[in-house]
C-alpha positions as semicolon CSV with decimal commas, in nm:
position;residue;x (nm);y (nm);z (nm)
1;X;7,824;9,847;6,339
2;X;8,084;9,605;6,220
3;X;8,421;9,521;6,420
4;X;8,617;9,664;6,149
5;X;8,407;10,041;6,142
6;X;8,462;10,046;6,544
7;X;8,868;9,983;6,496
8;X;8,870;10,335;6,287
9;X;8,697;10,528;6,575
10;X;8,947;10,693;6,779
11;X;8,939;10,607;7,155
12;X;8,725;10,914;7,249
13;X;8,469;10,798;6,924
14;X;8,452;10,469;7,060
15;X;8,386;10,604;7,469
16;X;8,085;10,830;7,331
17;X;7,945;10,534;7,108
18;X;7,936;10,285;7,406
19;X;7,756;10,564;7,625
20;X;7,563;10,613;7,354
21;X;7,420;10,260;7,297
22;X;7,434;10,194;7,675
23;X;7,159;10,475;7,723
24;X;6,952;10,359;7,388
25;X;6,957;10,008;7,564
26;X;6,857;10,156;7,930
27;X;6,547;10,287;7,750
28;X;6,490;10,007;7,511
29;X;6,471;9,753;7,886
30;X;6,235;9,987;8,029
31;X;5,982;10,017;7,709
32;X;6,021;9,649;7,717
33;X;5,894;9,636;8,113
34;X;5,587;9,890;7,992
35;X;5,536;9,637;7,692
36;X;5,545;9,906;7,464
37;X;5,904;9,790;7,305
38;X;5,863;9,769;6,889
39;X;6,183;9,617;6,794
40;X;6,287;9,395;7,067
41;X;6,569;9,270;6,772
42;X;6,706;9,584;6,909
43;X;6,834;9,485;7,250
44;X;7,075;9,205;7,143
45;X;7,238;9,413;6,836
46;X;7,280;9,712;7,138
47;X;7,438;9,396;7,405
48;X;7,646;9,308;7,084
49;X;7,715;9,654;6,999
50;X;7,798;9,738;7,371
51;X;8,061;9,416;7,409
52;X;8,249;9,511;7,108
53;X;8,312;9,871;7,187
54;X;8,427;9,708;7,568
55;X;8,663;9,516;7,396
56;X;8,865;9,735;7,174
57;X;8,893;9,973;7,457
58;X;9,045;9,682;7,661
59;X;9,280;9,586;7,348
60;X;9,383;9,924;7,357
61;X;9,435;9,954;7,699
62;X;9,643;9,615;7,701
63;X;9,841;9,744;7,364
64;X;9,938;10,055;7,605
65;X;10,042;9,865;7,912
66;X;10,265;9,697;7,657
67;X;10,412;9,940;7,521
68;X;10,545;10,097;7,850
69;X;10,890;9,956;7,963
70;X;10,867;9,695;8,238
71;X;11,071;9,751;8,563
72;X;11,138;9,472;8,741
73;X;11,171;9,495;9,092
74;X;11,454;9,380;9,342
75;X;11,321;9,072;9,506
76;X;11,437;9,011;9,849
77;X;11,611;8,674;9,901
């Protein structure tokens, strides 16, 4: 999936697609170890796949922090 197909998923979307891949590449690494793995292309696009979704729930998380009003607090001199 491209970048800009992930930032229309809603949060929730982009949680189950992470699990999603993170299981596909859990079984992917252990066909691999049997040395019955087909498309070992697979395991990079998954990584890939995996990093991306990681990221736009951090930006997300980051835009929220944002958003809240800071407090500063009282520093004691």
């Amino acid at each position: 999936m491209k970048i800009v197909q992930l930032r229309a998923l809603s949060k929730e979307e982009l949680l189950a697609k992470g699990t999603d891949a993170r299981e596909e590449l859990f079984r992917l690494r252990l066909q691999q170890s049997s040395g019955s793995l087909e498309k070992p292309s697979r395991l990079p696009e998954l990584r890939k796949l995996v990093a991306r979704v990681e990221t736009l729930l951090r930006e997300a998380e980051l835009k929220a922090e944002a958003a809240k009003p800071q407090t500063k607090k009282k520093e004691k001199a």
